[in-house]
Residue frames as qw, qx, qy, qz and C-alpha x, y, z in Angstrom:
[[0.044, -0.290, -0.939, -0.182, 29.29, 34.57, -3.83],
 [0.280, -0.253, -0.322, -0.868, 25.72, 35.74, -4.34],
 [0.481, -0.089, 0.705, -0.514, 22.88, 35.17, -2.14],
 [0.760, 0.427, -0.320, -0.371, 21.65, 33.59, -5.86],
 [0.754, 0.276, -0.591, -0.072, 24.05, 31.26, -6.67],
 [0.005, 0.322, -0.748, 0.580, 24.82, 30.57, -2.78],
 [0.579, 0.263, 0.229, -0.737, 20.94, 29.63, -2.60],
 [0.814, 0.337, -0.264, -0.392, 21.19, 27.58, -5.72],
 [0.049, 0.583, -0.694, 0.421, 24.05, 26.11, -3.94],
 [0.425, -0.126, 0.683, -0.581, 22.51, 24.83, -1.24],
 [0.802, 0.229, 0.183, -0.520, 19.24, 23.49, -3.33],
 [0.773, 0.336, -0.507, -0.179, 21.40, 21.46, -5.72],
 [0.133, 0.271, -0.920, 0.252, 23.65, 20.18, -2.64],
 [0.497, 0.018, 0.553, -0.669, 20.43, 19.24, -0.89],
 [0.763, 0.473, -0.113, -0.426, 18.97, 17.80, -4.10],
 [0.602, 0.325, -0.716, 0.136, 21.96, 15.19, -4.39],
 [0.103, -0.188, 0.872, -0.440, 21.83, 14.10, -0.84],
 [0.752, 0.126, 0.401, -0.507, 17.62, 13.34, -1.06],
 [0.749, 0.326, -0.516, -0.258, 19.09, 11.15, -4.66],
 [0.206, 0.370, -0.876, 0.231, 21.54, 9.54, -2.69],
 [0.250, -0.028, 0.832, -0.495, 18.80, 8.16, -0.06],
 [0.737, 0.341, 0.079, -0.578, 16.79, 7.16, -3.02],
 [0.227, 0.330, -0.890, -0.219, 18.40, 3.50, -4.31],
 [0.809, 0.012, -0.408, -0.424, 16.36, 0.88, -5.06],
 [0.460, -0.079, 0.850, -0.244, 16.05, -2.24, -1.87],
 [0.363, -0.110, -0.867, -0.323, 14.69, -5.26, -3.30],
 [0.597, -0.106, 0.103, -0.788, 11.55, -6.57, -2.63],
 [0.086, -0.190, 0.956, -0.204, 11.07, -9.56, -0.11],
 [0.460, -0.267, -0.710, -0.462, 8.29, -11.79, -0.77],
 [0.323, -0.291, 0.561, -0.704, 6.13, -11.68, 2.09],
 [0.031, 0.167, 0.957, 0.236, 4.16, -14.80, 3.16],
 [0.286, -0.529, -0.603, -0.525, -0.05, -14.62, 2.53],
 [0.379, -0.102, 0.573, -0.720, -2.69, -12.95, 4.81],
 [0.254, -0.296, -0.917, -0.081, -4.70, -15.32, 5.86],
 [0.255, -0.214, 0.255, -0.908, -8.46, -13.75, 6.60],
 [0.130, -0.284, -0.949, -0.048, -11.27, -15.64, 7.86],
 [0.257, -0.187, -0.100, -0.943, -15.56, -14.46, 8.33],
 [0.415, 0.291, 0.786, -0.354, -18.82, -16.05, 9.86],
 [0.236, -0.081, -0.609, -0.752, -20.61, -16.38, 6.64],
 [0.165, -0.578, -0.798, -0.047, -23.91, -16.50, 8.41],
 [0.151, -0.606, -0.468, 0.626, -24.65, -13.03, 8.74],
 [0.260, 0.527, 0.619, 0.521, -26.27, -11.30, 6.09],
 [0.741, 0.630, 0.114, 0.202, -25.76, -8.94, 4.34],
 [0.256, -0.825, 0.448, 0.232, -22.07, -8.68, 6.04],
 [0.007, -0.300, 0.950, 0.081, -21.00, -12.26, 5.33],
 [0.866, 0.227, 0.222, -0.387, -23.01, -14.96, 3.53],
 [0.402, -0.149, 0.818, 0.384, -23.27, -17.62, 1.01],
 [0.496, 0.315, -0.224, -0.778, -24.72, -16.55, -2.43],
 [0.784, 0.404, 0.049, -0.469, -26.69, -18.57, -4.49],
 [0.764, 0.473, -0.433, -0.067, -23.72, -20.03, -6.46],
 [0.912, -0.292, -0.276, 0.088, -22.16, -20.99, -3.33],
 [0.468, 0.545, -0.130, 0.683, -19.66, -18.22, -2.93],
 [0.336, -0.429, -0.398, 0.738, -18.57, -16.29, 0.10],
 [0.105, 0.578, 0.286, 0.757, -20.22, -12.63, -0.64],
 [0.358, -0.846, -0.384, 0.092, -21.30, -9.52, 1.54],
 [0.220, -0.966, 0.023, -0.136, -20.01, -6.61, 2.70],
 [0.634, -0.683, 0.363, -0.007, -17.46, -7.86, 4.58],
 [0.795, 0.192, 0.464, 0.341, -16.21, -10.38, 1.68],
 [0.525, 0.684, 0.207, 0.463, -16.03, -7.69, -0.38],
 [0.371, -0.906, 0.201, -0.030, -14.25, -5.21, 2.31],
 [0.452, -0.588, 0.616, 0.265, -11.14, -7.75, 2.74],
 [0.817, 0.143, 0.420, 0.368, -10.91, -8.37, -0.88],
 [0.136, 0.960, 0.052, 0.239, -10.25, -4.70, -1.49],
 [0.311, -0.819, 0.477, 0.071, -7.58, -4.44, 1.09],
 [0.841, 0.055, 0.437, 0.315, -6.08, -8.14, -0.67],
 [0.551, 0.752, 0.262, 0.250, -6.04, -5.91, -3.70]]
């Protein structure tokens, strides 16, 4: 055996063991985060105009929701 194909060897056995620890787990529903803010502090955490949570902060943990 070559140090080639003894080399290629190896990479392909190595290459079937990283498939093998690659099968598909289902995906458990997790339940909701629940986040909560002082909406009196401007211009982290307020209440706009239309009556909406908004600031900084509002808009921080609806990025990480995302």
């Amino acid at each position: 055996m070559t140090r080639r194909s003894a080399l290629v060897s190896v990479l392909v056995l190595g290459l079937m063991l990283a498939l093998v620890g690659c099968r598909a787990t289902p995906v458990t529903p997790q339940p909701p985060i629940v986040v909560a803010s002082d909406l009196d502090n401007p211009p982290f955490a307020f209440v706009d105009s239309r009556g909406e949570p908004a600031g900084r902060d509002i808009e921080m943990m609806n990025e990480l929701a995302r």
